[in-house]
C-alpha positions in Angstrom: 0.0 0.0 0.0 1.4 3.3 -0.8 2.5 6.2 1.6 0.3 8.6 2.1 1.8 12.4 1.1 3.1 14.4 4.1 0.6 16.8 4.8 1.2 20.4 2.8 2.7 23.3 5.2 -0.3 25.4 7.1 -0.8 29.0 5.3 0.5 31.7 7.6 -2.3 33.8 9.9 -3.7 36.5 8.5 -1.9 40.2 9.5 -4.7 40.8 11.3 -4.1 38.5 13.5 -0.8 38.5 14.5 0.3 38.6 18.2 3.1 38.4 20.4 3.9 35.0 19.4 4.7 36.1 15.9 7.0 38.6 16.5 9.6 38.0 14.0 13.1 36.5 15.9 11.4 33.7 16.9 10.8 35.4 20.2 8.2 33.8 22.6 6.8 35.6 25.7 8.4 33.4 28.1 11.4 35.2 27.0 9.7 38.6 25.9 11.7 40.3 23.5 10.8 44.0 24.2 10.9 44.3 28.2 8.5 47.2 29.4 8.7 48.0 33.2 6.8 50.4 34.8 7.3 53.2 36.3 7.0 54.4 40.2 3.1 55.5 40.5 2.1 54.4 37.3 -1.7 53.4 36.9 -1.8 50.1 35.7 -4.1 51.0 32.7 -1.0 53.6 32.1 1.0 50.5 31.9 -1.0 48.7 29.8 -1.2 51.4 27.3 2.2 51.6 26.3 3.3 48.0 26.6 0.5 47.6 23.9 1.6 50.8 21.7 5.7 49.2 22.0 3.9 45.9 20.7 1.9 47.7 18.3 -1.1 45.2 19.4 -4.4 46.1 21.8 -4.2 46.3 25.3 -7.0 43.3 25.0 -4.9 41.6 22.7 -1.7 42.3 25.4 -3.8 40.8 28.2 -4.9 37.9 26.1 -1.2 37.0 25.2 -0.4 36.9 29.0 -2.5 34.2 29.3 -6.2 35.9 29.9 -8.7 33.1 29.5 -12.0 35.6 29.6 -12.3 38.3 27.4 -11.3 41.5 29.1 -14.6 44.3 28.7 -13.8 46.2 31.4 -11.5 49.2 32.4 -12.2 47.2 35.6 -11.4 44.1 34.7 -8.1 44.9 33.3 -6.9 46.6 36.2 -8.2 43.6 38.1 -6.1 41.0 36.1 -3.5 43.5 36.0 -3.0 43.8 40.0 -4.1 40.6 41.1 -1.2 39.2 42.7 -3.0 35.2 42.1 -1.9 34.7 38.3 1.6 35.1 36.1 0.2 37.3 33.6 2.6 39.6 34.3 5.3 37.1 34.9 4.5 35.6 31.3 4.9 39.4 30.2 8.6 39.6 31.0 8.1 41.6 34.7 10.5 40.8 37.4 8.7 40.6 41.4 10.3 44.1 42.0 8.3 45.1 38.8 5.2 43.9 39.9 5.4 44.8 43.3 6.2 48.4 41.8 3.0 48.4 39.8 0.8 47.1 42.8 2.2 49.5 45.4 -0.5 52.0 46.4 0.8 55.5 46.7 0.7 57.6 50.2 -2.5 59.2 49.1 -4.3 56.0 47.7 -3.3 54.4 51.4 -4.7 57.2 52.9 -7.6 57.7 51.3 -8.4 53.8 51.6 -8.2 54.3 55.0 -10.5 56.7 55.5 -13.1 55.3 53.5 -12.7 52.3 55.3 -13.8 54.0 58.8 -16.2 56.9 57.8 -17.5 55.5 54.3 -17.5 52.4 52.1 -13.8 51.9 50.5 -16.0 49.4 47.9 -17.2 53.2 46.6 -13.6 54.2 46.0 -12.6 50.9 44.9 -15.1 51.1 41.8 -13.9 54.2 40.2 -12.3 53.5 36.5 -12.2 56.4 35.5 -9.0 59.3 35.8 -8.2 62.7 35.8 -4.7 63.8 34.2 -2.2 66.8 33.7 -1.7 67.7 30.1 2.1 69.1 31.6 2.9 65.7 33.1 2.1 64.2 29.5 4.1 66.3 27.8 7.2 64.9 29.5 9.9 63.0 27.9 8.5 59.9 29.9 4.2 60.9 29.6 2.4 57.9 31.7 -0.8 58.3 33.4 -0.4 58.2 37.7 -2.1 56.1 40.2 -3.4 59.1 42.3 -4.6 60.8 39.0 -7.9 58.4 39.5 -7.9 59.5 43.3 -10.5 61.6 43.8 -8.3 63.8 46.4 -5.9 65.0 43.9 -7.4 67.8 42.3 -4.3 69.7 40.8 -1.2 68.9 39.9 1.3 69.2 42.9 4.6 69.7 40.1 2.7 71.8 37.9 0.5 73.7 40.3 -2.5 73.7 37.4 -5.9 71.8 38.0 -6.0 68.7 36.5 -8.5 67.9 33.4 -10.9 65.2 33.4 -12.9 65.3 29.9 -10.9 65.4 26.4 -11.2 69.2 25.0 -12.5 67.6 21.9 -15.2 64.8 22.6 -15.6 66.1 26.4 -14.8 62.2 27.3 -14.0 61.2 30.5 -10.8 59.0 30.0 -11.2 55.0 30.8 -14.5 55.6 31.4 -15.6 53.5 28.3 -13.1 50.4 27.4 -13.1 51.8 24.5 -9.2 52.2 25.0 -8.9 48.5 25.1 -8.9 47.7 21.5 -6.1 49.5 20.1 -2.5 50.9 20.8 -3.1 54.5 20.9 -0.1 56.4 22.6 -0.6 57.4 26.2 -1.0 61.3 25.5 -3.2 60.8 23.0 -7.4 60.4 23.8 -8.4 57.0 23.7 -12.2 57.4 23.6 -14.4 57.4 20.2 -16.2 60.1 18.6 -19.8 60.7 18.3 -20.6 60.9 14.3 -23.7 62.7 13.6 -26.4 61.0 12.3 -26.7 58.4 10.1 -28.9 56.0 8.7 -26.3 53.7 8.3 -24.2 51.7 10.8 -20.7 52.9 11.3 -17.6 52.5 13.4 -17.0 55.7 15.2 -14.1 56.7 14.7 -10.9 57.5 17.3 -10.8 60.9 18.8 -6.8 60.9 19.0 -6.5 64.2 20.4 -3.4 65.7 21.7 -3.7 65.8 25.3 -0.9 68.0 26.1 -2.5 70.5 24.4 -5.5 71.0 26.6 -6.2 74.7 28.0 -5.2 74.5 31.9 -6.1 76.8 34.4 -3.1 77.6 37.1 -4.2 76.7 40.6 -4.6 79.5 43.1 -2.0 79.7 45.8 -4.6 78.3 48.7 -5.4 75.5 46.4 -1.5 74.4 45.7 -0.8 74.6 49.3 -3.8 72.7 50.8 -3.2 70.1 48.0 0.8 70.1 49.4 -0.9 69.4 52.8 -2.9 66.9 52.2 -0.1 64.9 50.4 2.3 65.5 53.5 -0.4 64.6 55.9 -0.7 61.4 53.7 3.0 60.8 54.6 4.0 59.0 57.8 0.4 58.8 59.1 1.2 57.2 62.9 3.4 60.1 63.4 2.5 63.5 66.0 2.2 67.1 65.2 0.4 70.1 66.3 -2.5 71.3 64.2 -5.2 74.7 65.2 -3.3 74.3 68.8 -4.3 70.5 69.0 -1.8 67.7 69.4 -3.0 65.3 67.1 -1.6 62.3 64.8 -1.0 62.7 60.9 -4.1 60.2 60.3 -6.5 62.1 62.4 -5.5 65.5 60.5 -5.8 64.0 57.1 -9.5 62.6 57.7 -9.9 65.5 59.3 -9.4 67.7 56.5 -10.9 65.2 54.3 -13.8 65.5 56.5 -14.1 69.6 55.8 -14.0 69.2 52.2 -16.2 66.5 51.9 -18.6 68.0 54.3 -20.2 71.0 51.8 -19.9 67.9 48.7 -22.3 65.4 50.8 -25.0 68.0 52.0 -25.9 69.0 48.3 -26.1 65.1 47.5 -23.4 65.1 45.2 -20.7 62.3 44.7 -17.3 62.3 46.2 -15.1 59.0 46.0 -16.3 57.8 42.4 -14.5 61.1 40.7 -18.1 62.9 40.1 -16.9 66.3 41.1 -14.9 68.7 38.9 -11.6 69.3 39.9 -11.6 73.2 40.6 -14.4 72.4 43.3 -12.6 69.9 45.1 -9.2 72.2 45.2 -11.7 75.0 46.2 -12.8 72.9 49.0 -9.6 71.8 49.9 -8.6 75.4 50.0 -11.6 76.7 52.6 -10.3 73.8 55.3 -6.9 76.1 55.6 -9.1 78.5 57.6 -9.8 75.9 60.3 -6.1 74.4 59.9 -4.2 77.3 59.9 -6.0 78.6 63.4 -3.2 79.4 66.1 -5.7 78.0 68.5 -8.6 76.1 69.2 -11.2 79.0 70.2 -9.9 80.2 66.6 -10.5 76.8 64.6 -13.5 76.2 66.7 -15.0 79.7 65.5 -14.3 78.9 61.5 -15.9 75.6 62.0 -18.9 76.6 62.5 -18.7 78.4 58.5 -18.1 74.9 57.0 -20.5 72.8 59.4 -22.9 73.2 61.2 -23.4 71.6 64.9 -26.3 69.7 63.7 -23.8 67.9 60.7 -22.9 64.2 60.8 -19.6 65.2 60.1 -18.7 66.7 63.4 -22.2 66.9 65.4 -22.9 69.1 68.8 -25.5 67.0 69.9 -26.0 63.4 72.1 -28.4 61.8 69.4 -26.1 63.2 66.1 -22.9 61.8 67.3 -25.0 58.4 68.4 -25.6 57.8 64.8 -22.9 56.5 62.1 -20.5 57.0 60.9 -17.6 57.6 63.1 -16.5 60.7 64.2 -13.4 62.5 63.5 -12.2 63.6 66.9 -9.7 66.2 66.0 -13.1 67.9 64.5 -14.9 67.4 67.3 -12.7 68.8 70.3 -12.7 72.0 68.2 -17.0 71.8 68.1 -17.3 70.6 71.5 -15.1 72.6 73.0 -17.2 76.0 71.2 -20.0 74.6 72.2 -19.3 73.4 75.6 -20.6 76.0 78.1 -24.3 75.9 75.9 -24.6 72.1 76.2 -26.7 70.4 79.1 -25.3 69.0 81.8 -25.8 65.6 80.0 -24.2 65.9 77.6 -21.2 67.6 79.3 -20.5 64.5 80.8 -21.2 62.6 77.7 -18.9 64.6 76.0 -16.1 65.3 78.8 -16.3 68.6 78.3 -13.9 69.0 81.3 -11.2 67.8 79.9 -8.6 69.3 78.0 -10.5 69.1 74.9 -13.8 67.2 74.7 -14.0 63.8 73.0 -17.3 61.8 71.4 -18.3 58.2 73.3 -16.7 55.8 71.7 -19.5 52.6 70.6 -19.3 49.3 72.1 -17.1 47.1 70.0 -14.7 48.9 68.6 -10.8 47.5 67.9 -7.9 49.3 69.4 -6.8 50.2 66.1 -10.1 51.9 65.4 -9.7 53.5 68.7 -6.6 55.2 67.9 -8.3 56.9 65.5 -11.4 58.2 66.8 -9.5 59.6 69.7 -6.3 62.1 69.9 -3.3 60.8 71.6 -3.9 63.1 74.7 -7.7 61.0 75.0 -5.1 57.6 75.9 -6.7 55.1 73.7 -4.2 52.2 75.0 -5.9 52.7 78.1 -9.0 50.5 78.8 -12.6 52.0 78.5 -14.5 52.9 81.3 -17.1 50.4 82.8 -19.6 50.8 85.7 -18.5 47.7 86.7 -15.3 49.8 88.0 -17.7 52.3 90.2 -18.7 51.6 93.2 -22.8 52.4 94.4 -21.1 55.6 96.6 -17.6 57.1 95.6 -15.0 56.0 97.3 -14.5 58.3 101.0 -12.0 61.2 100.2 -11.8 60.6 96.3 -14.0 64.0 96.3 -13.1 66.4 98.7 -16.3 68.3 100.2 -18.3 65.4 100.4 -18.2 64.3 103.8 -20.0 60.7 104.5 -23.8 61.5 102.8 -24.8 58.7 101.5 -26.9 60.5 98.9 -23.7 63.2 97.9 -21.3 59.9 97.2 -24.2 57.8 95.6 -24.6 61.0 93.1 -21.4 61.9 92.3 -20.6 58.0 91.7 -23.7 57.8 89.3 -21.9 61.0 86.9 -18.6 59.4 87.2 -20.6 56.4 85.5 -22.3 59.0 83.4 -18.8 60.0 82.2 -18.1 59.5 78.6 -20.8 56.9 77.5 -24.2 57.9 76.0 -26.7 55.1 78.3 -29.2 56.6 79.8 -29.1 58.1 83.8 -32.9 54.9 84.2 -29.9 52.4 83.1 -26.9 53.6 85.1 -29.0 54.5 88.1 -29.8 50.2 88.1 -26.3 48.7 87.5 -25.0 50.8 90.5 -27.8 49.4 92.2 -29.8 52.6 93.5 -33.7 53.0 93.9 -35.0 53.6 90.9 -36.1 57.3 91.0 -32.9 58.3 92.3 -31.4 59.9 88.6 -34.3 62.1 88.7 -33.1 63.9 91.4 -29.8 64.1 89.8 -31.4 67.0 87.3 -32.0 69.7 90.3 -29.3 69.2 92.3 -26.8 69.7 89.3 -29.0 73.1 88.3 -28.3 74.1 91.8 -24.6 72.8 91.6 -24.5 75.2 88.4 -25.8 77.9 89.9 -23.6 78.1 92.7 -20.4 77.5 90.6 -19.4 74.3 91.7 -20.6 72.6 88.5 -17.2 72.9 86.3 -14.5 72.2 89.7 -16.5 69.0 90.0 -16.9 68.0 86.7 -13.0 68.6 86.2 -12.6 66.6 89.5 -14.3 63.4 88.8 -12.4 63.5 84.7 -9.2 63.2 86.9 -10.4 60.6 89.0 -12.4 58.5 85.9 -8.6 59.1 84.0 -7.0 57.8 87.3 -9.2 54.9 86.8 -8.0 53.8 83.6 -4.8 53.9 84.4 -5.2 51.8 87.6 -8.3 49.7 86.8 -10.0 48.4 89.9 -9.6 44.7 90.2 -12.8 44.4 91.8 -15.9 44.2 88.9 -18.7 45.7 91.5 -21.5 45.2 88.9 -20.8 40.8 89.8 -20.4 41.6 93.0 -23.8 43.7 93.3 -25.7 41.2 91.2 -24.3 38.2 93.7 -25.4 40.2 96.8 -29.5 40.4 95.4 -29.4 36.9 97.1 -29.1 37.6 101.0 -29.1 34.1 102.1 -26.0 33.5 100.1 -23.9 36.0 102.2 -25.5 34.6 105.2 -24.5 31.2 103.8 -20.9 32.4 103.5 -20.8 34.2 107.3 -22.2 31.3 108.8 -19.6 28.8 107.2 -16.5 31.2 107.8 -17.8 31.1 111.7 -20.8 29.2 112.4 -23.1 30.3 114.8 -25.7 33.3 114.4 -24.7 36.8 112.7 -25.4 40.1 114.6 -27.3 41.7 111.4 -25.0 44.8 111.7 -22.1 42.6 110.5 -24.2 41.3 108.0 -25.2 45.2 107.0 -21.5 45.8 106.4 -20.3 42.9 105.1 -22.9 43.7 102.6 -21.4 47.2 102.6 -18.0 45.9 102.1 -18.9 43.5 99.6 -21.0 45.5 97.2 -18.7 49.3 97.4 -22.5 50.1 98.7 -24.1 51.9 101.6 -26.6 50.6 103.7 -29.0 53.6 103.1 -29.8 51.6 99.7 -29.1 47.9 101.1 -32.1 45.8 100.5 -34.5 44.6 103.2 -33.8 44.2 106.1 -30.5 45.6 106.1 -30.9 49.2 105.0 -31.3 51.8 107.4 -33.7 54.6 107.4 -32.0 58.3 107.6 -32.7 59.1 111.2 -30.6 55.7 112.3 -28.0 57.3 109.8 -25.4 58.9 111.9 -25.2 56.2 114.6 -24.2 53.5 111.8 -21.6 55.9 110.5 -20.0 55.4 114.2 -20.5 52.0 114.6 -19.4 50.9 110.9 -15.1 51.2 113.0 -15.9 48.9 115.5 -17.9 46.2 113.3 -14.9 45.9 111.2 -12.8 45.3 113.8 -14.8 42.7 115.3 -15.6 40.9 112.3 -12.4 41.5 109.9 -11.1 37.6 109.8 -14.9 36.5 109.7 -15.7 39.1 106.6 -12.4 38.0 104.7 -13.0 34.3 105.4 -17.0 34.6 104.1 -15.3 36.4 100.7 -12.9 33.7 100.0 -15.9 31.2 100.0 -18.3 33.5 97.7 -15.0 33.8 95.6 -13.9 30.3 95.4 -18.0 28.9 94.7 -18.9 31.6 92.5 -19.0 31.6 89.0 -18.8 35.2 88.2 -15.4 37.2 88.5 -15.7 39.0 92.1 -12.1 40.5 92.0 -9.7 40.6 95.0 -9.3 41.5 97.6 -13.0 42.3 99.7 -12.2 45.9 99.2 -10.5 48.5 97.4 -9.5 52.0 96.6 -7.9 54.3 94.1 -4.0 54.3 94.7 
C-alpha cells in the first residue's frame, strides 16, 4: 500500500491576527523580546497602554497574550487581572517581582484615602472608580504615563505643575477609561483614547478614534490656597502614625488627614453630590480643599472652633454638637470634634457635658461598644489615651470611694450621686440604666437633674466635673480589680452572704455585721441595702459610728466569708474584699 503524502505546510495567519507569538526572531513571551517595566506611581491602565503601543497590538490583545482566558470588557477588569497578585500574567509578560510589586504598590494618598473610606465611608465606593483625571504638563514629559493618584478623587491639581487637573478630552468632552473603548487599540498614552460621536446616520458605522493631543489641553493655574492645601494633604498622607500640632491640637498625621478630608467632603455630601467615584470637577474639590486652611491654619482652638462653624454646622454628621447626632454612624473625626465641642461646651446640658467630657482638655465623642484598638486610635487624639481600657460601671462603686471628692463628707446621697456621673462620664446610656447597675432605687437619677442646676448655679458645677475626669482618667490607668457590677448582682441573694458568714464562723450573725459585710462586699451603703439591712435616715449617723468597730470585730470572719463566695462563685468578684484608688 502506498504512503500517504506528508501533509502540505499550514498558510500563515492572516496580518490581522498576529500577536506576540509572531513577532519576528522567533521570540516567545516566556522570554519577551521588548521588556517594558513600569514606572513608580504608574496606573496600571498607564501600563498597559504603552506595553501595547511598544507591541503595536491592543491592550486586550496584550492581556490575552499573557494568558487571559476571559475576554477583558472592562476598564475594571483589566486593572483587576492587572494587579491581582494570584496569576503570572505579568510574569508571562517579562516583569521581574520588584516590577510587579512596583505596579501594585498603592501611593501615600491612595493608602490614605483607603483608610479613610474604610472608617467613615464604604472603600467598595472608591474601589469602583475606572475612570482618571490627568495633567496635560505631566504628558508632555519625555516619559508621559498616566499616575495612580490621577484616579484619586483627592488630587485635584497637579502638585509639580500647580495647574488643575483635566478630566474630559477638550474635543469629545470624554472622560478618559470611562468606556473600554481604550482597550482595542495601541493609541499612545498622550493621546485620547475614547471614540467620537458621528452625527447621524442612517447607516451603521464604526466611530471613529478621537486621538486628540492631550498635552494640548487649555489648563487653568491653581490658586495659591489651592496648591498649598493640595501640598498638605499629600504630606499629611505621609507618615500617618506620626505626632504634630495642628489649630493648637496635638493630634496624629491620620486624624489631621480625615480631618481635613472631613471639611471638604462635608459641603460635597450636603448637596447630594458624589465624592469618592471622581463625580466632582476638579476646581471644586481644590476649592474645598482650599476653605479647610481657615480651620487648619488657626493658632488655637477658640480660633478653629469659630471657623468651624462656617463649614459645618453643629447639627452635621460630620462633626455633630449634639447626644443623638454623634450616636448615629459613621464615626466621628475627633480632631473635628474637640474644636466643636469645645465652642460649644458651656451651651450644652449638663448631660451631655458628661457625655462629651467637656472637662477635659478638649472634649472627645463616646466611643461605641465594639470597637478594635486600632479603630480606637483613631477616633481619639493621643492626649484622649486610647491604650488605656474603657471605662465600665462595673469599675464604680454604688457611693464614691471616702475622700476621692473632697467636700463630700460621708452623705450617703452626695457619694451615691457623684458615683452615678462618674458612671455618666463619657458613654451615652441613659441616667434609668446607670442608676440600676449601681444598684440605686429607681427614682434616684431624677433627682440628679435639680441638684446639678443648683450645683450650676452656685459655681461648683465645672471644679467638680473637672474633678471626677481626673479621677475617671486615674481609673483607667489603675483599673479596679474588683468588677462591682458581679459583686452587686451576687449580693441580690441575701441568704448566700449569710451562707458564706455562717460557714466562715458558724453560729448566728449580729445583722450589723451582715449590714457591712454587705457594705463591704458591694462598694455600697446601707442607706440603699435591700431589706432588712438598710437603714432609714434618722438611724444614719449612729451606723456611721459604729461601721469602726464592726470591722474590727468581724475582719477575719468578713475576709473568710469572701474567700468562700469567691472560690463557689461563678462570676469574677475581683480581689481583695475591698478596694481604693491608689
Amino acid at each position: 500500500m502506498p504512503r500517504r503524502p506528508s501533509p502540505a505546510p499550514s498558510d500563515p495567519p492572516p496580518p490581522w491576527l498576529a500577536s506576540l507569538r509572531g513577532i519576528p526572531g522567533g521570540y516567545d513571551l516566556d522570554t519577551p523580546p521588548i521588556h517594558v517595566a513600569p514606572i513608580p506611581a504608574e496606573s496600571p491602565v498607564s501600563w498597559l497602554r504603552r506595553t501595547a503601543v511598544r507591541y503595536q497590538i491592543s491592550p486586550r490583545d496584550v492581556l490575552r497574550e499573557g494568558g487571559a482566558v476571559r475576554q477583558i470588557t472592562s476598564t475594571r477588569a483589566a486593572i483587576t487581572r492587572t494587579l491581582s497578585p494570584h496569576n503570572g500574567f505579568t510574569t508571562r509578560l517579562g516583569l521581574s517581582d520588584d516590577d510587579q510589586a512596583t505596579l501594585r504598590a498603592p501611593t501615600p494618598l491612595g493608602t490614605a484615602l483607603r483608610a479613610y473610606a474604610r472608617l467613615y465611608q464604604r472603600p467598595d465606593d472608591w474601589e469602583a472608580a475606572t475612570t482618571s483625571r490627568y495633567c496635560p504638563a505631566c504628558l508632555a514629559g519625555t516619559e508621559p504615563y498616566w499616575a495612580k493618584d490621577w484616579a484619586n478623587p483627592l488630587l485635584a491639581l497637579c502638585p509639580d505643575h500647580d495647574v488643575l487637573l483635566l478630566d474630559r478630552c477638550p474635543v469629545c468632552d470624554a472622560a478618559p477609561y470611562a468606556s473600554p473603548t481604550w482597550l482595542a487599540a495601541p493609541i499612545e498614552p498622550w493621546r485620547c483614547a475614547a471614540r467620537t460621536t458621528p452625527a447621524h446616520s442612517p447607516r451603521r458605522q464604526v466611530r471613529p478614534w478621537c486621538s486628540q493631543d492631550l498635552r494640548t489641553a487649555p489648563t487653568q493655574h491653581a490658586t495659591p490656597a489651592q496648591s498649598r492645601a493640595q501640598r498638605l494633604l499629600l504630606d499629611l498622607a505621609r507618615r500617618p502614625d506620626e505626632t504634630f500640632e495642628v489649630c493648637g491640637i496635638t493630634a496624629t498625621r491620620r486624624i489631621a488627614f480625615d480631618a481635613m478630608v472631613e471639611l471638604t467632603t462635608g459641603p460635597l455630601h450636603s448637596r447630594g453630590a458624589g465624592f469618592l467615584d471622581l463625580a466632582e470637577p476638579p476646581d471644586e474639590i481644590a476649592t474645598a480643599l482650599a476653605d479647610t486652611l481657615d480651620v487648619l491654619d488657626a493658632t488655637s482652638p477658640d480660633r478653629a472652633g469659630h471657623h468651624l462653624q462656617g463649614l459645618l454646622l453643629p447639627t452635621s454628621r460630620k462633626a455633630p454638637g449634639t447626644i443623638a447626632a454623634a450616636l448615629t454612624p459613621p464615626p466621628k473625626n475627633p480632631l473635628l470634634g474637640a474644636l466643636q465641642l469645645d465652642h460649644h461646651r458651656h451651651a450644652m446640658t449638663a448631660t451631655s457635658q458628661l457625655t462629651f467630657r467637656t472637662s477635659a482638655h478638649h472634649a472627645q465623642y463616646p466611643l461605641q461598644a465594639g470597637q478594635s484598638p486600632a479603630t480606637r486610635r483613631h477616633l481619639q487624639l493621643p492626649e484622649h489615651r486610647p491604650d488605656l481600657p474603657i471605662p465600665s460601671a462595673a469599675w464604680i462603686p454604688q457611693v464614691l470611694w471616702p475622700g476621692t471628692v473632697p467636700d463630700l463628707g460621708e452623705d450617703p446621697i452626695a457619694r451615691a450621686e457623684v458615683a452615678l456621673l462618674l458612671a455618666h462620664l463619657g458613654t451615652t446610656r441613659p441616667w434609668s440604666i446607670l442608676t440600676v447597675e449601681l444598684g440605686l432605687p429607681h427614682a434616684f437619677h431624677a433627682k440628679i437633674v435639680a441638684r446639678t442646676r443648683a450645683r450650676r448655679s452656685d459655681g461648683t458645677w465645672p471644679q467638680l466635673l473637672t474633678k471626677l475626669d481626673h479621677v475617671l482618667e486615674h481609673l483607667r490607668a489603675n483599673p479596679p480589680w474588683i468588677d462591682y457590677r458581679n459583686r452587686r448582682v451576687l449580693a441580690d441573694d441575701l441568704d448566700l452572704l449569710d451562707q458564706a458568714l455562717t460557714t466562715a464562723h458558724p453560729g448566728p450573725t449580729r445583722i450589723d455585721a451582715r449590714r457591712r459585710f454587705w457594705e463591704l462586699f458591694t462598694g455600697g451603703d446601707a442607706t440603699y441595702a435591700p431589706e432588712p439591712l438598710n437603714i432609714s435616715a434618722d438611724q444614719y449617723p449612729h451606723w456611721a459610728q459604729q461601721r469602726g468597730d464592726t470591722d474590727a470585730a468581724y475582719t477575719e470572719q468578713f475576709d473568710a466569708a469572701f474567700q468562700i463566695l469567691d472560690r463557689s462563685s461563678p462570676l469574677r468578684l475581683g480581689k481583695p474584699l475591698t478596694w481604693r484608688p491608689p
